[in-house]
Backbone bond lengths (Angstrom), bond angles and torsions (degrees), N, CA, C in turn:
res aa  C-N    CA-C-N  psi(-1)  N-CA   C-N-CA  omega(-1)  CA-C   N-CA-C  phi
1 X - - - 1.455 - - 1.527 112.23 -
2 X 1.598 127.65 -25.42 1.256 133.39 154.22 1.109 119.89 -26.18
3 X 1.641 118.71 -53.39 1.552 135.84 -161.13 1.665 110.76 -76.70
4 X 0.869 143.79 118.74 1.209 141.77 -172.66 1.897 97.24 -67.24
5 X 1.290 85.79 -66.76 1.568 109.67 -173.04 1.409 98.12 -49.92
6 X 1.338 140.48 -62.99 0.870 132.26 177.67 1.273 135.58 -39.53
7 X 1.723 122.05 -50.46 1.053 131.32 125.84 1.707 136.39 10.35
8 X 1.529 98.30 -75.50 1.761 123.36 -174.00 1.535 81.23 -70.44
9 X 1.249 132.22 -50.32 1.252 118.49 -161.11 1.806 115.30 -54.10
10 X 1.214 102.97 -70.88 1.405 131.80 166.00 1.607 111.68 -26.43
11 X 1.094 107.02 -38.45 2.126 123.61 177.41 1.423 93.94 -85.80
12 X 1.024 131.19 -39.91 1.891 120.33 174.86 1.176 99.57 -67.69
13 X 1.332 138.70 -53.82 1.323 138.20 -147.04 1.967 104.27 -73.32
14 X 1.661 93.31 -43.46 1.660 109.15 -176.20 1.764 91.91 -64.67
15 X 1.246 119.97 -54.85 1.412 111.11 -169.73 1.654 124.65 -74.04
16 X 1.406 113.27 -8.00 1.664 132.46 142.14 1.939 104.05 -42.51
17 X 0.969 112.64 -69.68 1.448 104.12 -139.19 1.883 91.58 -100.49
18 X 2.063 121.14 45.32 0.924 125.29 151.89 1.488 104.56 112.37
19 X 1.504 119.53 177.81 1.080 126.30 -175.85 1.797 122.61 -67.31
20 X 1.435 107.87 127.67 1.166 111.62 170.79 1.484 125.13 -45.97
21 X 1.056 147.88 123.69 1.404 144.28 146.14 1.953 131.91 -76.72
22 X 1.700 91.15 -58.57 1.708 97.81 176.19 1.650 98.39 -126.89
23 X 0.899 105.22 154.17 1.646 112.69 165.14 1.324 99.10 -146.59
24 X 1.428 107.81 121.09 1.230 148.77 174.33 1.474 133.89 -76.50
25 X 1.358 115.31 80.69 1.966 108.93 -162.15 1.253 92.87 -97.64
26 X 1.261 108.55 96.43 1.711 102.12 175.43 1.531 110.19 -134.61
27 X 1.387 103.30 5.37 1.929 97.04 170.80 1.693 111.03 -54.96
28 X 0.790 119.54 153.17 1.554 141.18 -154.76 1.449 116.88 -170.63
29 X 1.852 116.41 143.12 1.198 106.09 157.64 1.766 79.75 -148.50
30 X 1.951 100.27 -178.97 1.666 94.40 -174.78 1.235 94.96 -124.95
31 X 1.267 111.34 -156.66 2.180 120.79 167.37 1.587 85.31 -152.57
32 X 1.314 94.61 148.95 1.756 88.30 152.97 1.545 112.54 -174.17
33 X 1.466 142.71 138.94 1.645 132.71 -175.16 1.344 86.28 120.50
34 X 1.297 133.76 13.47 1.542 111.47 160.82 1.394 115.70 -128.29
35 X 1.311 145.88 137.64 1.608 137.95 116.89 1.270 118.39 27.66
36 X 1.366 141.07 133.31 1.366 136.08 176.08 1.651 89.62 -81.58
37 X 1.144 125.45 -32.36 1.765 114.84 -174.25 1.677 98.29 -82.73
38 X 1.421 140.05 -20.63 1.491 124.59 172.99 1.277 101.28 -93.27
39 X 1.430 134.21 0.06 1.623 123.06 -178.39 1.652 108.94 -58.65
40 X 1.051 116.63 126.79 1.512 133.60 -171.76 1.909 101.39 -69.44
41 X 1.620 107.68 135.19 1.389 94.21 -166.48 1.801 85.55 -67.70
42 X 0.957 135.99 -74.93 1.314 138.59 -167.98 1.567 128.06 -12.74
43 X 1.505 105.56 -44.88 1.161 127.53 140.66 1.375 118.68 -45.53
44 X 0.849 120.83 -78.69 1.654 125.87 177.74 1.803 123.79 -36.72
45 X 1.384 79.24 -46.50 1.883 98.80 175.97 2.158 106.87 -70.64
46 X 1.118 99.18 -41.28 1.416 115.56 -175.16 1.669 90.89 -61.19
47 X 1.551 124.16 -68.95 1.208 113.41 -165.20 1.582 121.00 -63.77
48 X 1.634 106.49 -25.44 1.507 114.09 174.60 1.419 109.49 -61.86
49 X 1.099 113.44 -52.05 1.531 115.14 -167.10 1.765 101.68 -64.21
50 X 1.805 130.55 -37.76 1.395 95.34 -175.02 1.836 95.65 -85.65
51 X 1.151 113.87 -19.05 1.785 89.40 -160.17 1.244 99.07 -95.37
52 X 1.357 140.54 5.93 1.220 144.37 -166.47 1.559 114.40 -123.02
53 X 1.167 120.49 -95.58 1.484 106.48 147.51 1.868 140.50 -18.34
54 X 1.413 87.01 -49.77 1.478 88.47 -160.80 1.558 95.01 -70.42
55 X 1.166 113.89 -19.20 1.591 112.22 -161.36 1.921 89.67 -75.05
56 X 1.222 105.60 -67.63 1.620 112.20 172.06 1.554 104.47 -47.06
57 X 0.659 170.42 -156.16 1.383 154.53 -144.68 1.513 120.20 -5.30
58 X 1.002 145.42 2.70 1.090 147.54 129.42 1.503 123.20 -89.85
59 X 0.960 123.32 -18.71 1.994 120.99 157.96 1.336 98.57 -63.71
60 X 1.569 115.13 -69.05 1.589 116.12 175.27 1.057 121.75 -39.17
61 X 1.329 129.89 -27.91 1.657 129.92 177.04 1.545 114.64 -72.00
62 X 1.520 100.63 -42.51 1.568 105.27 -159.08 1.330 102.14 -119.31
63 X 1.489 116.68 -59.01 1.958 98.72 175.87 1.716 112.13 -12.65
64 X 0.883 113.10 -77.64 1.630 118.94 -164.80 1.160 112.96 -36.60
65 X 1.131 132.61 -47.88 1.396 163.26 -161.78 1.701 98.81 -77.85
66 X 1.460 120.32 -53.25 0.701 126.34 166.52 1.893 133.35 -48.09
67 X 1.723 89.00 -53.52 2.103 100.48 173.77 1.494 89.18 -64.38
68 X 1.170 143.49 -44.44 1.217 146.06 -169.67 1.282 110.99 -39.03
69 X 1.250 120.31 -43.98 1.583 128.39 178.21 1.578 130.38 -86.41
70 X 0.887 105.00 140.87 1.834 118.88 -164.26 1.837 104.95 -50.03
71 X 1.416 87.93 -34.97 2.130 102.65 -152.66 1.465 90.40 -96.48
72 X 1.699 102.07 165.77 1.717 100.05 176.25 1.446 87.59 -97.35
73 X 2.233 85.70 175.89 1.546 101.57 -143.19 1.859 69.68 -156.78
74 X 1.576 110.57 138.20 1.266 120.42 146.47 1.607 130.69 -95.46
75 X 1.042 118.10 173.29 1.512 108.31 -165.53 1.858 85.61 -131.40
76 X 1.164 134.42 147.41 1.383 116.08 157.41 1.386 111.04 -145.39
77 X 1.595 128.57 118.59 1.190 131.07 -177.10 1.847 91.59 -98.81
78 X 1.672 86.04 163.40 1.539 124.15 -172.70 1.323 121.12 -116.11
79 X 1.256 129.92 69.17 1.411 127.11 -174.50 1.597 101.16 -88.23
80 X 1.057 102.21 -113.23 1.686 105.68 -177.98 1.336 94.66 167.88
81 X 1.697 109.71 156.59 1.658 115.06 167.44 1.687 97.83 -41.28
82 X 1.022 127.20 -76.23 1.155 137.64 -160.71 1.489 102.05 -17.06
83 X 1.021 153.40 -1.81 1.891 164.73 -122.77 1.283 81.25 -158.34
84 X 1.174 148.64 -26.54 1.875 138.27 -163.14 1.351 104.62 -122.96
85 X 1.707 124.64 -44.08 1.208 133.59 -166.23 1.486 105.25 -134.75
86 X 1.486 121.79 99.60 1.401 124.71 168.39 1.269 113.06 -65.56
87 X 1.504 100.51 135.72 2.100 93.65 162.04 1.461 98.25 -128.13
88 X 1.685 90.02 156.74 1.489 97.63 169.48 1.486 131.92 -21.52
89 X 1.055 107.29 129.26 1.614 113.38 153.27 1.728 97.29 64.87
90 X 1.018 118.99 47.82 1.442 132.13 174.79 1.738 115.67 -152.64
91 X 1.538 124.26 -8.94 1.196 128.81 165.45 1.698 120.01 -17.10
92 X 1.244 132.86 -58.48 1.176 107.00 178.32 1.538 125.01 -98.11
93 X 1.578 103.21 19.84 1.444 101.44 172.76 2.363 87.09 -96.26
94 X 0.984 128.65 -34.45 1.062 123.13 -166.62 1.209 95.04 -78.02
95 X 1.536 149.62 -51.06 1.413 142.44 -176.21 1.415 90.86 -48.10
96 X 1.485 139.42 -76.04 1.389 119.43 -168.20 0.988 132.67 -44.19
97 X 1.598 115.17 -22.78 1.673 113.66 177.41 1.451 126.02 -83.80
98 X 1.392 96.74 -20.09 1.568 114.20 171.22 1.554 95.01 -55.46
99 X 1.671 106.90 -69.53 1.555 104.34 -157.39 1.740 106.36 -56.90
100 X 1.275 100.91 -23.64 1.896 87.12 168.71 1.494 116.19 -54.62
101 X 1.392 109.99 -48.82 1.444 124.39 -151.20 1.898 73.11 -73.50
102 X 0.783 158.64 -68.55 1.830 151.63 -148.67 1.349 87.13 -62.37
103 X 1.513 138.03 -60.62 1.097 140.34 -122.18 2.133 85.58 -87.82
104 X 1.541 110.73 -51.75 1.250 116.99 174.26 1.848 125.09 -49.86
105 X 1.892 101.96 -30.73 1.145 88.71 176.89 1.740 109.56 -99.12
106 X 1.291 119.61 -10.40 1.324 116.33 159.79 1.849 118.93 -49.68
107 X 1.017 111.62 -29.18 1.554 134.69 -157.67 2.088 90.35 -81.27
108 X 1.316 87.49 -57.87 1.398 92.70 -167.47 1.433 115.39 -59.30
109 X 1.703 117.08 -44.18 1.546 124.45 152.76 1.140 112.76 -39.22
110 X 1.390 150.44 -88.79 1.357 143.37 176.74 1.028 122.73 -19.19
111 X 1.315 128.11 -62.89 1.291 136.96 -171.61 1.627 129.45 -96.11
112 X 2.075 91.25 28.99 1.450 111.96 176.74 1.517 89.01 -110.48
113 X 0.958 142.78 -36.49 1.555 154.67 169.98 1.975 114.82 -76.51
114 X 1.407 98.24 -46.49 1.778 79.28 -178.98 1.712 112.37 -108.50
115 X 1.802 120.06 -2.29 1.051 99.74 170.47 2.032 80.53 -143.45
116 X 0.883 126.97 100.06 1.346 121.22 151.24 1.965 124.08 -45.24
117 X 0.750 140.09 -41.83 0.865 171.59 -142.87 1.505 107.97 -90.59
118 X 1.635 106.45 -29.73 1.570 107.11 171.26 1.252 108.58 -121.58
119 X 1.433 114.69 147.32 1.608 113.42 -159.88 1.614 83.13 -124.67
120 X 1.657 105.36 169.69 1.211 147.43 163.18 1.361 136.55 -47.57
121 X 0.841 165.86 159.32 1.524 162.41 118.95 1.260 115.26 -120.64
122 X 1.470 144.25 116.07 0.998 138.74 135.59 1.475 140.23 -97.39
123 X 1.366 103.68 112.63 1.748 94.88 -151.14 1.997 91.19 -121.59
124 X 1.533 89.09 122.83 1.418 95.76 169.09 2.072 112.80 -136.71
125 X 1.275 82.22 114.84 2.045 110.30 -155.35 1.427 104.37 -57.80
126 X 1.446 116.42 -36.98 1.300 108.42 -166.40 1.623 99.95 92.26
127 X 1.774 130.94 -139.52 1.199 115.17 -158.10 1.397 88.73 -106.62
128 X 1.321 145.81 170.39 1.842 140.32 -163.50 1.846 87.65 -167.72
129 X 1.326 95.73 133.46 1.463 101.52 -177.59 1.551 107.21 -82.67
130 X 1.283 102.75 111.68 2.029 104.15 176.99 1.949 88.80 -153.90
131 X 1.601 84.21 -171.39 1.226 85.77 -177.59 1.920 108.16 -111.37
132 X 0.902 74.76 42.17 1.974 92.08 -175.39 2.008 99.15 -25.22
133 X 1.613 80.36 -75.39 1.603 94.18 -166.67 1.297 115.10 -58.14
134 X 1.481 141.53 -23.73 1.252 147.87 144.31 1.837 105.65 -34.12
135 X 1.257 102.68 -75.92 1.649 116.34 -161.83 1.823 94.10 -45.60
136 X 1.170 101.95 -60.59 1.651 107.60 -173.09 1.155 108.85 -63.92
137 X 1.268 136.70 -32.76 1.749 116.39 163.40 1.390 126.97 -79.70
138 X 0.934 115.14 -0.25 1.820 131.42 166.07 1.499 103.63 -60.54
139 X 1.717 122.23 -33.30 1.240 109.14 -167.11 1.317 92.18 -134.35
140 X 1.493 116.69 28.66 1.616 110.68 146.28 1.129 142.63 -140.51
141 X 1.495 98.40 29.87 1.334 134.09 -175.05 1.539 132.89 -14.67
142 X 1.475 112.97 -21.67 1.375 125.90 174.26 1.884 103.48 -91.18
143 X 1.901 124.74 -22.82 1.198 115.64 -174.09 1.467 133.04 -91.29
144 X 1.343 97.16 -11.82 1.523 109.99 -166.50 1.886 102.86 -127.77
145 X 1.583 98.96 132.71 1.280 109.48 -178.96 1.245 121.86 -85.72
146 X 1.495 113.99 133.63 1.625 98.96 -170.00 1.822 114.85 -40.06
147 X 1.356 95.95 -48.21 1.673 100.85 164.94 1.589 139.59 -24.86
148 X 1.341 99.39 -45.95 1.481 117.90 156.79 0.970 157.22 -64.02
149 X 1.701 93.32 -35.42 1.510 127.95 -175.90 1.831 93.27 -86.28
150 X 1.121 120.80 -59.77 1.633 121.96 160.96 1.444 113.84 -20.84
151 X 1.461 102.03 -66.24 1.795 111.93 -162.47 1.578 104.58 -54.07
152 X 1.552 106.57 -57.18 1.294 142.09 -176.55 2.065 119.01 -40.67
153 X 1.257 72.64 -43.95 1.468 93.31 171.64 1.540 136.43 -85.96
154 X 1.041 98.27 -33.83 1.469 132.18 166.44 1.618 106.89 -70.87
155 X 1.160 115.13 -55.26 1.679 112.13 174.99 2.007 118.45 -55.59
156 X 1.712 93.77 -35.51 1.354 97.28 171.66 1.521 127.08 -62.95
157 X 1.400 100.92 -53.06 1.344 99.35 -176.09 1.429 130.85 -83.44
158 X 1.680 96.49 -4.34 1.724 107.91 159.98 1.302 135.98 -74.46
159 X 1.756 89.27 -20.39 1.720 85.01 -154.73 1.936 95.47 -122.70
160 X 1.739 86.33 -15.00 1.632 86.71 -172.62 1.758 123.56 -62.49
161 X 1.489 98.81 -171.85 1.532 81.56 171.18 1.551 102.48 -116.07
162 X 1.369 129.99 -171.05 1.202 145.05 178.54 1.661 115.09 -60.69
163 X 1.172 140.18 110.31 1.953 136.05 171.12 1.490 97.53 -16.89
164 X 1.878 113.64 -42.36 1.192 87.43 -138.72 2.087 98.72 -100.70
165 X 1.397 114.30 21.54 0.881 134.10 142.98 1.635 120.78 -37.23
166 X 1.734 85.25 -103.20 1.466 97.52 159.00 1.424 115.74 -16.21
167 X 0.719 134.16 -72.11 1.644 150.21 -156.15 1.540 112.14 -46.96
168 X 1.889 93.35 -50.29 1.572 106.65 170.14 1.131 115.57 -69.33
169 X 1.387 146.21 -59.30 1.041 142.26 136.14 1.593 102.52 27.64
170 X 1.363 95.98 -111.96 1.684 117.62 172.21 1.543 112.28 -3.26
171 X 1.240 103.66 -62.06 1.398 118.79 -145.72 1.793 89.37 -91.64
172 X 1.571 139.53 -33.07 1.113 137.30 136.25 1.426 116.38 -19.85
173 X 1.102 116.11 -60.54 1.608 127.67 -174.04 1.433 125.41 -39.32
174 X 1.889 83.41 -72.44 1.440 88.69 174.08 1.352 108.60 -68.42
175 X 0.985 137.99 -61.42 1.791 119.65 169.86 1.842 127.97 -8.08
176 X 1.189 93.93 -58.22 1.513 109.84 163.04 1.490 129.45 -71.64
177 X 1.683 100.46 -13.06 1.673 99.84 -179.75 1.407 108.26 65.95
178 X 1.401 122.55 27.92 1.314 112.35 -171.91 1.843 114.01 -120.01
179 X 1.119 111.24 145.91 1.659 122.27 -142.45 1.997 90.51 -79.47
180 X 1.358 97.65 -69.25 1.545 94.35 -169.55 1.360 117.64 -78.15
181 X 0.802 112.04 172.71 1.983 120.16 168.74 1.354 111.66 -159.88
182 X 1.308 124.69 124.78 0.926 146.36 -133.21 1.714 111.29 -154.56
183 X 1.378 123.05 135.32 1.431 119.77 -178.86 1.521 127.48 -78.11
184 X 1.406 127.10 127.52 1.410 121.74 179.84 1.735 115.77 1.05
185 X 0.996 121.47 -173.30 1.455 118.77 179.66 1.218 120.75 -118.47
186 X 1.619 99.92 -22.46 1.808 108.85 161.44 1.717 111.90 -79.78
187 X 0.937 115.51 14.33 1.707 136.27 156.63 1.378 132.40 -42.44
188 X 1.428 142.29 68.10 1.641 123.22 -130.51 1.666 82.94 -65.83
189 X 1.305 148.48 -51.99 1.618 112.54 -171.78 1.556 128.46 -49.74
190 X 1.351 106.66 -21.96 1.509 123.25 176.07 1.451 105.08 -62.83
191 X 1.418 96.60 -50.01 2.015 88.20 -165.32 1.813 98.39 -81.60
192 X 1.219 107.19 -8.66 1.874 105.31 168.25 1.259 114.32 -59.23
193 X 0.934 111.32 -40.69 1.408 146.11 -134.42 1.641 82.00 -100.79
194 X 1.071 137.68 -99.99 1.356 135.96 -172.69 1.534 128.99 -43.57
195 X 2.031 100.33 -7.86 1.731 105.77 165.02 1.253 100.40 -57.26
196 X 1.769 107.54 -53.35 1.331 118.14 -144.37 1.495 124.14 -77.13
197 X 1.534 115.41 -23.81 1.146 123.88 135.33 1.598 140.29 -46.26
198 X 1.726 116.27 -27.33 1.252 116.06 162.85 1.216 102.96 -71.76
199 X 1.259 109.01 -45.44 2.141 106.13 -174.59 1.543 109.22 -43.51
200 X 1.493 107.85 -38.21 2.011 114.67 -163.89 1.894 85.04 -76.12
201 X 1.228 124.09 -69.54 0.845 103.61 -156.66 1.962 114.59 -91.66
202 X 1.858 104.96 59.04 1.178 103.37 151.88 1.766 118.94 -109.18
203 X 1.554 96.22 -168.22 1.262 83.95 -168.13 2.067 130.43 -45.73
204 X 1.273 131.56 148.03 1.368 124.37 154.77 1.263 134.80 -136.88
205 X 1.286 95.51 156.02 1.789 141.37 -161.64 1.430 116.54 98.07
């Protein structure tokens, strides 16, 4: 998802073998065990470029491709709670997911005016059992402590839910035509998630 070119390539090849239906931006990697002031720029740049870039380079690949076509077409980006509810020592994996979550609802404005016809998904899972935090420290080998990567990992596959969860979800969604997706409410990011909303909507100035 780095590769631009690579990318464009991959959207010719998908639009070879027939009409689009879903396109799926869900490459991802995370950081996590540091300080937003010790986060390594390299690190930082590494996580921008797949969840940030790569995501924009894949709208750019395929949106077009997509208004291009007669039939509707969903789009579905992958941020994560982490975009709603920061936790410690994860700051620039959560700044990138935010800018998905802007970048997804910018997407959805546009393409309520120039292609009706293709809808939205925003699906953020909460914790999903994979080997995320493994894959992403393979290629950041100087940021993450074996210590972390342990803890980190261990929290996922304990507490997460099943891919193929998620998945339904999704596929719920578009059924419903409905933009966000969001985890049960007995969900500990859910019930984070609903402090922090009482906090927004208390009193202001």
């Amino acid at each position: 998802m780095r590769d631009r070119s690579a990318v464009e390539q991959l959207a010719d090849r998908a639009s070879e073998l027939g009409r689009l239906s879903v396109v799926c931006a869900n490459a991802g990697v995370v950081h996590s065990g540091t300080t937003v002031w010790e986060t390594l720029a390299t690190t930082a740049d590494f996580v921008f470029d797949v969840n940030v870039r790569g995501l924009l380079h894949t709208l750019s690949a395929f949106v077009p491709r997509l208004v291009a076509q007669p039939s509707p077409a969903t789009v579905v980006v992958t941020p994560s709670m982490a975009c709603l509810v920061s936790l410690p020592s994860s700051g620039a994996y959560s700044a990138s997911k935010a800018a998905a979550v802007a970048s997804a609802k910018a997407l959805r404005g546009e393409l309520a005016s120039a292609a009706p016809n293709i809808s939205v998904v925003l699906l953020n899972p909460g914790m999903v059992k994979t080997n995320l935090i493994r894959t992403s420290a393979i290629r950041q080998t100087d940021a993450m402590s074996t210590a972390a990567q342990d803890l980190a990992h261990a929290a996922l596959n304990n507490f997460g839910i099943e891919p193929s969860a998620a998945a339904r979800w999704v596929i719920d969604a578009i059924d419903a035509d409905r933009f966000w997706v969001l985890p049960p409410a007995d969900d500990m990011f859910s019930s984070m998630l609903a402090e922090e909303l009482a906090e927004l909507r208390g009193p202001i100035g």
